[in-house]
C-alpha positions as CSV (number, residue, x, y, z in Angstrom):
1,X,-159.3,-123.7,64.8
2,X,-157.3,-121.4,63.4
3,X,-157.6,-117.4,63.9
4,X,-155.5,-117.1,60.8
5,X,-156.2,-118.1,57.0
6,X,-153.7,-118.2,54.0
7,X,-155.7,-116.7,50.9
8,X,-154.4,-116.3,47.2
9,X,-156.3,-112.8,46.4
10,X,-155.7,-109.4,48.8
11,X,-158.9,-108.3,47.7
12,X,-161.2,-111.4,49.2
13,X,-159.0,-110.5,52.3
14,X,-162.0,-109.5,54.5
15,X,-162.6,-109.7,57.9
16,X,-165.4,-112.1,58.8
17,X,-167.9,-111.7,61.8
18,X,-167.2,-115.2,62.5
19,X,-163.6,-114.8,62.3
20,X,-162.7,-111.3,64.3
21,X,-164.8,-110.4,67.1
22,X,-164.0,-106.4,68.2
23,X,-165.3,-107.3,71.7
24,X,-163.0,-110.2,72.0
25,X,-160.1,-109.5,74.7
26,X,-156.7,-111.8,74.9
27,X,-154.5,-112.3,77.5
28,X,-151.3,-113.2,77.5
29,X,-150.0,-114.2,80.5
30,X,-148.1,-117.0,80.0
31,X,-144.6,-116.9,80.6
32,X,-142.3,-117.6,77.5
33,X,-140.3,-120.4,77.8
34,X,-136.7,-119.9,76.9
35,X,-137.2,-116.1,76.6
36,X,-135.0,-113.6,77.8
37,X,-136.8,-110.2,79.8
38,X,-135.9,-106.9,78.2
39,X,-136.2,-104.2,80.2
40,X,-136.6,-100.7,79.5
41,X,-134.5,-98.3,78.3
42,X,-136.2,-95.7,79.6
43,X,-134.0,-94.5,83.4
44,X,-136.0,-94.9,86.9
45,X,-135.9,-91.3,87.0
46,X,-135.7,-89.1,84.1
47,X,-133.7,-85.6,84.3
48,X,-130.4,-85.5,85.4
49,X,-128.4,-87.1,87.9
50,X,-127.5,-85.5,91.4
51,X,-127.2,-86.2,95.4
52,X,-130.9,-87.2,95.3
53,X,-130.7,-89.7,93.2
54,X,-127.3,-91.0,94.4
55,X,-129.0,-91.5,97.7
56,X,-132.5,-93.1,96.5
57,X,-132.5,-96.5,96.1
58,X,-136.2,-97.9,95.3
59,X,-135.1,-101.3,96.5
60,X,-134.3,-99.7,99.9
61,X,-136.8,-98.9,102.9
62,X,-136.5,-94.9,103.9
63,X,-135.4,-96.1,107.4
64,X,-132.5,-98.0,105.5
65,X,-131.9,-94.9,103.8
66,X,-131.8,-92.9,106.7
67,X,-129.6,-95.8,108.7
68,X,-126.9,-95.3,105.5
69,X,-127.3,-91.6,105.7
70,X,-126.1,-91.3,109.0
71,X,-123.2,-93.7,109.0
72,X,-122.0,-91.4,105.9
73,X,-122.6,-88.5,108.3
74,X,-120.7,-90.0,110.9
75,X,-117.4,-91.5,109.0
76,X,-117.5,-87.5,107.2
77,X,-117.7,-85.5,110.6
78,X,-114.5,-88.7,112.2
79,X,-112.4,-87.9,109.3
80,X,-112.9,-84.3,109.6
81,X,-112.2,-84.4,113.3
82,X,-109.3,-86.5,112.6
83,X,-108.0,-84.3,109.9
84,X,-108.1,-80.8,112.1
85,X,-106.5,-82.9,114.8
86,X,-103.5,-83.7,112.4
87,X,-103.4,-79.9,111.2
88,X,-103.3,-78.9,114.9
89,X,-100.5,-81.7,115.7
90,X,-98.6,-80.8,112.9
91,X,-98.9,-76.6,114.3
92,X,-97.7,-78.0,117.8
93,X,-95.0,-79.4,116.8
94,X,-93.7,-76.8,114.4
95,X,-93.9,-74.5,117.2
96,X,-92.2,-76.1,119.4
97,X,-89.7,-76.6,117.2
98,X,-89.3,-73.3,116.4
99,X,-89.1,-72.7,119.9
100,X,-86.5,-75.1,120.9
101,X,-84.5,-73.6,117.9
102,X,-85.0,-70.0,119.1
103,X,-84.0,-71.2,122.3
104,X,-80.8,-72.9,120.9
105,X,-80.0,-69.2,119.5
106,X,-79.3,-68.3,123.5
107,X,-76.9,-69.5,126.1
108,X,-73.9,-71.6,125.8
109,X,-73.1,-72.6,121.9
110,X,-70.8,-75.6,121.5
111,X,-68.5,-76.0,118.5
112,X,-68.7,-78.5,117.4
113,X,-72.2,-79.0,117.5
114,X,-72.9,-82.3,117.9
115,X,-76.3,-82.0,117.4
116,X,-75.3,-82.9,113.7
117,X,-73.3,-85.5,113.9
118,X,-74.7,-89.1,113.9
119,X,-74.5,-90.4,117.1
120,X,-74.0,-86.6,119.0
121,X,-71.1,-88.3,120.7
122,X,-67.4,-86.5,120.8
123,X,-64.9,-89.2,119.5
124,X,-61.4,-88.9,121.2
125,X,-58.3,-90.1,120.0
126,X,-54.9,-90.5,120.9
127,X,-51.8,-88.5,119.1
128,X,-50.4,-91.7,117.8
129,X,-53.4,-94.6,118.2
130,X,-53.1,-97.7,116.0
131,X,-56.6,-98.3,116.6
132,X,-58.0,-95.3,114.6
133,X,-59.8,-95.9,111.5
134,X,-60.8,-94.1,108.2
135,X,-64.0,-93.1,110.1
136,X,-62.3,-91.5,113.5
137,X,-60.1,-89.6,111.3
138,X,-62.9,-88.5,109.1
139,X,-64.8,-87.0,112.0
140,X,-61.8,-85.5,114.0
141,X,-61.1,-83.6,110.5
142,X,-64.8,-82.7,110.9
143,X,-64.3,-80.9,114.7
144,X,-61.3,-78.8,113.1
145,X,-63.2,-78.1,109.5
146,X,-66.5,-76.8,111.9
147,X,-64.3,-74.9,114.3
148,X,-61.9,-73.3,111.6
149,X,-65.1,-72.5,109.8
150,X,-66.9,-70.7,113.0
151,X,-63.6,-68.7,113.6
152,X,-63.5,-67.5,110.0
153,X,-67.3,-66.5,109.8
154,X,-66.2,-64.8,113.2
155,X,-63.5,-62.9,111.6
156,X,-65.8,-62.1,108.9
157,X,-68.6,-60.5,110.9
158,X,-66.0,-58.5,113.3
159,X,-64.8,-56.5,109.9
160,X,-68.0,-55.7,109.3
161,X,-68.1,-53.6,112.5
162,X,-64.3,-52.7,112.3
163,X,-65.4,-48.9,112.0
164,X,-68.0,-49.0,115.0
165,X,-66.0,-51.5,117.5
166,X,-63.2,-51.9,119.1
167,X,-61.0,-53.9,121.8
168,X,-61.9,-54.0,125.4
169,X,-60.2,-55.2,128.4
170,X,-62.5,-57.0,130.6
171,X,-64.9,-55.2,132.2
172,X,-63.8,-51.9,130.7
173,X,-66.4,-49.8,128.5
174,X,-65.2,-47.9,125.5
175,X,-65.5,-44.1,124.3
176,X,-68.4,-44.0,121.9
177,X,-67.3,-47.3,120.8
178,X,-69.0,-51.3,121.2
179,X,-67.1,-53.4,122.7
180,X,-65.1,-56.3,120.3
181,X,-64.1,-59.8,121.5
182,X,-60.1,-60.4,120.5
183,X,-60.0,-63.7,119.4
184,X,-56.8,-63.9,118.4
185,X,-55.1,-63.6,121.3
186,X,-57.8,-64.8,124.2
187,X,-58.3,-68.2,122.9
188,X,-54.6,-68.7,123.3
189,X,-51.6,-70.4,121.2
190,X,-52.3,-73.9,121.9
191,X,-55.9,-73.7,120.2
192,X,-55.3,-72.9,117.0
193,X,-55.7,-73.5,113.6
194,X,-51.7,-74.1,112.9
195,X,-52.2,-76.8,115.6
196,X,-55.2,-78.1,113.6
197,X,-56.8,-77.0,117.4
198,X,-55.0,-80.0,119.3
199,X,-56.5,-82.6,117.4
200,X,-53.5,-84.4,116.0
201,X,-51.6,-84.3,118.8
202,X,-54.4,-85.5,121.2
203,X,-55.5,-82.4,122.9
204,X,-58.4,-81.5,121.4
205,X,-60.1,-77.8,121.5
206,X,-63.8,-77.6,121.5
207,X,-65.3,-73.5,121.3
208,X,-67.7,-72.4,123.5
209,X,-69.7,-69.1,122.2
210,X,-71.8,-67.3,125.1
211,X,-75.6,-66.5,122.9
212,X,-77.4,-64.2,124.1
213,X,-80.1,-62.3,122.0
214,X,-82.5,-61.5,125.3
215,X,-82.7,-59.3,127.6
216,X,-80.8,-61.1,130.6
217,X,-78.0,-59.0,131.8
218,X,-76.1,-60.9,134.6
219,X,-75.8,-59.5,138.0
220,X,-71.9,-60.3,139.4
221,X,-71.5,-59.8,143.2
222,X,-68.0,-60.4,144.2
223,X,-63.7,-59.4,143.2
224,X,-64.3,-60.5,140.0
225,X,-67.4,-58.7,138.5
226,X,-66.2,-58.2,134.8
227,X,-66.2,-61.9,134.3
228,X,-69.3,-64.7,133.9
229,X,-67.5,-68.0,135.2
230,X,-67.5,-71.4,132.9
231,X,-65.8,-74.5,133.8
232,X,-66.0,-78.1,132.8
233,X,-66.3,-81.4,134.5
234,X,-64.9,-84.4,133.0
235,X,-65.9,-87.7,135.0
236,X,-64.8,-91.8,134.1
237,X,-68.0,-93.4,133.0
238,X,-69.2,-96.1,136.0
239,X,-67.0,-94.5,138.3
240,X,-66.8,-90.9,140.5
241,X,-63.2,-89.9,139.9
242,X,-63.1,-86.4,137.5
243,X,-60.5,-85.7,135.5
244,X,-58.9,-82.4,135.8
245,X,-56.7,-81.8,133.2
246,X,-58.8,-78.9,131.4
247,X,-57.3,-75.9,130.3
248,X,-58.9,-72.6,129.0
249,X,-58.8,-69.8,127.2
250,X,-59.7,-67.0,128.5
251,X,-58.5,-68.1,132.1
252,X,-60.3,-67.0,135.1
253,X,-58.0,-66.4,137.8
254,X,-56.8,-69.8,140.1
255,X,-57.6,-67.4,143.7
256,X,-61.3,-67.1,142.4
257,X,-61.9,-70.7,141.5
258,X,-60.4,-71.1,137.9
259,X,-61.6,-72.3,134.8
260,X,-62.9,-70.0,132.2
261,X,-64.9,-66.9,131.8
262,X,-67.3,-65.1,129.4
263,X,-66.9,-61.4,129.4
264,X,-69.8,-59.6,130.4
265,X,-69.0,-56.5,128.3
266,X,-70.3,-58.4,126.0
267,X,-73.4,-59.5,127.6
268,X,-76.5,-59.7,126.4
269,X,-75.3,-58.6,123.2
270,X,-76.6,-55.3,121.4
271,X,-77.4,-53.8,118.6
272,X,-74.4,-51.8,116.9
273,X,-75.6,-47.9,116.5
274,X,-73.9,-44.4,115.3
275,X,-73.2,-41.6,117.7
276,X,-76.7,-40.4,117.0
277,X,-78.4,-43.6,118.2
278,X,-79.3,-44.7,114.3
279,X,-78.6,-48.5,114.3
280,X,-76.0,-49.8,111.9
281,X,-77.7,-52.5,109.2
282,X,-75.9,-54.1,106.6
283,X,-78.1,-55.9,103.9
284,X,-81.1,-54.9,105.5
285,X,-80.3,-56.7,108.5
286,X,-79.2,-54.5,112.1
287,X,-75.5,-55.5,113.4
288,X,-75.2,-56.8,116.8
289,X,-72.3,-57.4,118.9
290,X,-70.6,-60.8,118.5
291,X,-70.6,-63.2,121.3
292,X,-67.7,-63.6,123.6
293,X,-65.6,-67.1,123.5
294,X,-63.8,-69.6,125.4
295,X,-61.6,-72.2,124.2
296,X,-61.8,-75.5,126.2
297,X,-58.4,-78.1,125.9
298,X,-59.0,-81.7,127.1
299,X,-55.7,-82.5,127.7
300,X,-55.0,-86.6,127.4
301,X,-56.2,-88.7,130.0
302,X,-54.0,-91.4,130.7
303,X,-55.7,-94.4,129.7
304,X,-58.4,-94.1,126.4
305,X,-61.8,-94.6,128.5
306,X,-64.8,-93.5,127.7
307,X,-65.7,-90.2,130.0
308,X,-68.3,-87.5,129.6
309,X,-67.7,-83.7,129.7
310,X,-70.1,-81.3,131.6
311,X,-69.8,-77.6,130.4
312,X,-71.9,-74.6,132.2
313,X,-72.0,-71.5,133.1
314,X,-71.1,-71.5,137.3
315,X,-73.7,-69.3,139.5
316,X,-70.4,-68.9,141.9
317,X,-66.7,-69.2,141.9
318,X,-65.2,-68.1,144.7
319,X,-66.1,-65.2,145.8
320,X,-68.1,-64.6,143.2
321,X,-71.9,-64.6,142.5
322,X,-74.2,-64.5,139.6
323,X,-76.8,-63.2,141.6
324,X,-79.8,-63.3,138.7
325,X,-78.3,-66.9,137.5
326,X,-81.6,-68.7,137.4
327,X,-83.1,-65.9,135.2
328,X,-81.4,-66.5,132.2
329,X,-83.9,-69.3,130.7
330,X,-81.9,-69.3,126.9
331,X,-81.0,-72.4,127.1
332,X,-82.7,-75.7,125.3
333,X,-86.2,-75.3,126.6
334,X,-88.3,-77.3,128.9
335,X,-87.5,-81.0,130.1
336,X,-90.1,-83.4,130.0
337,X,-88.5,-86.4,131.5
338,X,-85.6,-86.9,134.1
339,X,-83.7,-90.2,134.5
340,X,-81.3,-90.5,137.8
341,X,-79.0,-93.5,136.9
342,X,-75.6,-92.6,138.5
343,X,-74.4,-95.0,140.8
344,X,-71.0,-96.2,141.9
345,X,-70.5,-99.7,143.5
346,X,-68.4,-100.6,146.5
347,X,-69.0,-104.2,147.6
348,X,-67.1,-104.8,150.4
349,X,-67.1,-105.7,154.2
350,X,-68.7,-103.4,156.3
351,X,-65.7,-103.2,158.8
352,X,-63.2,-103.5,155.5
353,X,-65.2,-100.2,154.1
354,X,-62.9,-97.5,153.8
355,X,-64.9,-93.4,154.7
356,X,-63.7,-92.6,151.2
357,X,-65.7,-95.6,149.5
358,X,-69.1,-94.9,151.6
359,X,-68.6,-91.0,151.1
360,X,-68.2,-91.6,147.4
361,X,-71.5,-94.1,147.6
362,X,-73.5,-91.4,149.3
363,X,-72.2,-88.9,147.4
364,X,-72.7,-90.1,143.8
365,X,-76.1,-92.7,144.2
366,X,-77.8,-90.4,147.0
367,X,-77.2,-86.6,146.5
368,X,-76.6,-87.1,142.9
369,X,-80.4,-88.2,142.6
370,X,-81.3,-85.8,145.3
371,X,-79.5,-82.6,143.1
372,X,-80.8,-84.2,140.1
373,X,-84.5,-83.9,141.3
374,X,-84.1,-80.2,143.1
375,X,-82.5,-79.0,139.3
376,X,-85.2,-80.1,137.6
377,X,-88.5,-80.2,139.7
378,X,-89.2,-76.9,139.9
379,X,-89.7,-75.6,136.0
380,X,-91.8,-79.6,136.3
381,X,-94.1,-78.2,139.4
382,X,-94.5,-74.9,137.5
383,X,-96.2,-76.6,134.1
384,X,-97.5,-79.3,136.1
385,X,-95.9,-81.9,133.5
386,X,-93.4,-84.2,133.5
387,X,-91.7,-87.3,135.0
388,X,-88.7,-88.2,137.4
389,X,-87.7,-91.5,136.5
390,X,-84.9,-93.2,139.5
391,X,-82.8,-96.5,139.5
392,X,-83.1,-98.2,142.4
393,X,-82.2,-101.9,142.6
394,X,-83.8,-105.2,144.2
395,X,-80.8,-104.3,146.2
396,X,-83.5,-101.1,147.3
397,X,-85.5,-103.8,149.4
398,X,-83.5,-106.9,150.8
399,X,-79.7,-106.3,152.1
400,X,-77.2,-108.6,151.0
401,X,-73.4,-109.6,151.7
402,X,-71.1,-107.0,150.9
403,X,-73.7,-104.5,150.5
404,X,-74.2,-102.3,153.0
405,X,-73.1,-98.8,150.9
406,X,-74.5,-100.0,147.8
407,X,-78.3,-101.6,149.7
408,X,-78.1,-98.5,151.9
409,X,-78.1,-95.9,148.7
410,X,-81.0,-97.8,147.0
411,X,-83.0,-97.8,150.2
412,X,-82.7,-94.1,150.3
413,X,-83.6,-93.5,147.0
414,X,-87.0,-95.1,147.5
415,X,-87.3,-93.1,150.2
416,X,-86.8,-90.2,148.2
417,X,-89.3,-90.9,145.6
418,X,-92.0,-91.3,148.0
419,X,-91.8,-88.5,149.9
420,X,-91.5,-86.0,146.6
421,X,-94.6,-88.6,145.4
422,X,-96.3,-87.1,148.3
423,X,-95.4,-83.4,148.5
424,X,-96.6,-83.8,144.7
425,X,-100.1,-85.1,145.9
426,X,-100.5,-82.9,148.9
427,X,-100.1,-79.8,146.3
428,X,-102.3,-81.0,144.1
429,X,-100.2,-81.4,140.8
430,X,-101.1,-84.7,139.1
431,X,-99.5,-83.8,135.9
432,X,-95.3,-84.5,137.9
433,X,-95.1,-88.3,137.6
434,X,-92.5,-90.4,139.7
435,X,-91.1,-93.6,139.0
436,X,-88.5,-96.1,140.7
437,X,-87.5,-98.7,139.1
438,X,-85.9,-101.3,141.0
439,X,-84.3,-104.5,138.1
440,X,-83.2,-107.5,139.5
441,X,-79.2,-108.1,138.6
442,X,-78.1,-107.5,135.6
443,X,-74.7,-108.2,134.0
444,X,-73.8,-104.5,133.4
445,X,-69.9,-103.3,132.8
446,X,-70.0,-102.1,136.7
447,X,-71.2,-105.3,137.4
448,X,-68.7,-107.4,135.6
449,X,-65.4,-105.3,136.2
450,X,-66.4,-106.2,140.1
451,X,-66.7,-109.8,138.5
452,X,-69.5,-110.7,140.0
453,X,-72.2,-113.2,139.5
454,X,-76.1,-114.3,141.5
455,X,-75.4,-117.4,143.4
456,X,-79.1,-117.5,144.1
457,X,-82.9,-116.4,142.3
């Protein structure tokens, strides 16, 4: 029956006893069929939103919770520890750039630097070569535009201290005056800028400036005390023969050892000052002395081979002896990693062997490994850090036909590297790595211009 009735009058619309019962409860249970749920509008949690509610989920446990609270923890405190480790990366390299560039500042100063050039490789070229392209000529014009543009900055910075400077013979120290470097006539007539500095007619120049902002005063023993000796070394590549046709400008005299020389009036350079000890500043900025020069001139080799060009300062020529030579440390900072790879190949008889051919062997795959390490393992030992890498050979453990220089040499440079390994260990310093590595043949241009092949694996 129905709880409901339709009636045609509101005023018979009363509510029968029969009909409404107050104490009459209703459930309604049943699930709608077809019916969507609506849910409230109301928010889980009233008042505003912040880190608490972000991290209270009522559909998770609080051990879930806690679980995703700590991985948060975790990934924030990695990328924190990851991010100071880049900041302090980032410092150590900037400082050691900085320091290899303060370093640069000091010592020798080529120009042209190649340090800007693509390939830091010094292209040579003959006066009259068929051979040289757009991009050789580009760069030669490069050398004389750097050089021609060092001279004139030169030129620039010497008028500046005109009134405070002047012209000194070697060695000799002027009345209330600094000492000037005379360009013009020390660097000689074949080096300059008329004679676009011998590149077109293939004998190039290349400047040399002596750096020296420090401290380090050199200490000359000898006949020739006024002078800090320079030379160069040109040598074929694959092959021990130097070429020796280098001239320079200054020239250090032939009965002390020859070459070139740096004039140690000039050395370390100071600051520029009035007769009352006030230093002289232009712009702000105190005036030094400039740097004393050599001009270097390759002259042509007879046959266009690649060679490379060793430049340094010499600790003695002849008589003479830069007794503080290892104090002056201006030069391009510490060296991490040393690889001995110079080797010559004589393969040959033993009885057809000529003295010359086994000096040579010993001279360039032995005790140039063995002067390699002793230049460089002490600074090493000192930080505790760094590696000596050598080239030995298979050749370094089995003898073969025609190899008794060449086998000979490799054994000994195993030898070599163990005992150093040792010394290393017995001092304690675990931080000095050594490494010999011995490759199996290998069709290199030594190799081939002996034209030689394996006739067995």
């Amino acid at each position: 029956m129905s709880r409901y009735e339709m009636v045609e009058e509101p005023d018979p619309m009363e509510l029968e006893g029969d009909v409404y019962n107050p104490d009459q409860s209703c459930s309604d249970t049943v699930a709608v069929v077809g019916g969507s749920s609506v849910r409230s509008l109301e928010p889980i949690i009233a008042g505003p939103i912040g880190l608490k509610t972000v991290f209270y989920d009522p559909r998770c446990t609080p051990s879930q919770r806690r679980l995703c609270m700590g991985t948060l923890i975790c990934v924030c405190v990695f990328c924190f520890i990851v991010l100071i480790a880049l900041f302090v990366g980032l410092a150590k390299v900037l400082s050691e750039i900085s320091t290899l560039e303060e370093a640069s500042k000091h010592g020798v100063y080529m120009i042209p630097d190649l340090r800007q050039h693509q390939d830091m490789s010094f292209i040579y070229s003959k006066k009259a070569d068929p051979k040289l392209n757009q991009e050789d000529i580009k760069r030669r014009q490069q050398y004389i535009d750097e050089i021609d543009a060092y001279l004139e900055k030169y030129d620039t910075e010497q008028k500046k201290r005109a009134q405070h400077t002047t012209n000194c013979a070697p060695g000799v120290k002027a009345d209330n005056k600094f000492c000037n470097f005379d360009w013009r006539t020390q660097l000689g007539n074949e080096c300059t800028k008329e004679k676009h500095y011998g590149y077109h007619n293939g004998m190039p120049c290349i400047l040399f400036a002596f750096r020296d902002m420090q401290t380090w005063t050199p200490k000359i023993k000898g006949s020739k005390n006024d002078s800090l000796p320079f030379s160069c070394r040109a040598q074929y590549q694959y092959s021990y023969a130097a070429y020796a046709n280098i001239s320079y400008y200054p020239t250090l005299d032939a009965n002390i050892g020859g070459g070139g020389f740096f004039d140690v009036n000039l050395i370390p350079a100071r600051s520029i000052s009035n007769s009352d000890g006030t230093p002289v500043e232009q712009d702000g900025n105190v005036l030094y002395q400039l740097p004393p020069l050599v001009m270097v001139q390759i002259g042509e080799p007879p046959t266009q081979r690649i060679f490379s060009i060793d430049c340094r300062i010499r600790k003695t020529a002849g008589g003479t002896v830069v007794e503080n030579y290892e104090e002056n440390k201006g030069t391009s900072g510490n060296v991490d990693i040393v690889v001995c790879n110079a080797a010559v190949l004589f393969m040959k008889y033993i009885l057809d062997m000529k003295d010359n051919e086994l000096q040579s062997s010993v001279d360039v795959n032995i005790m140039g490994c063995y002067n390699t390490i002793r230049a460089f393992l002490g600074p090493m030992m000192e930080r505790n850090k760094g590696q000596i890498v050598t080239m030995s050979s298979i050749a370094g453990f089995y003898g073969e036909t025609y190899g008794a220089a060449y086998c000979a040499t490799k054994f000994a440079l195993r030898g070599i590297m163990e005992s150093v390994e040792m010394e290393l260990y017995d001092k304690g310093l675990d931080g000095v790595y050594c490494t010999t590595i011995c490759p199996y043949f290998t069709r290199t241009p030594m190799i081939l211009s002996r034209n030689m092949r394996p006739t067995s694996t």
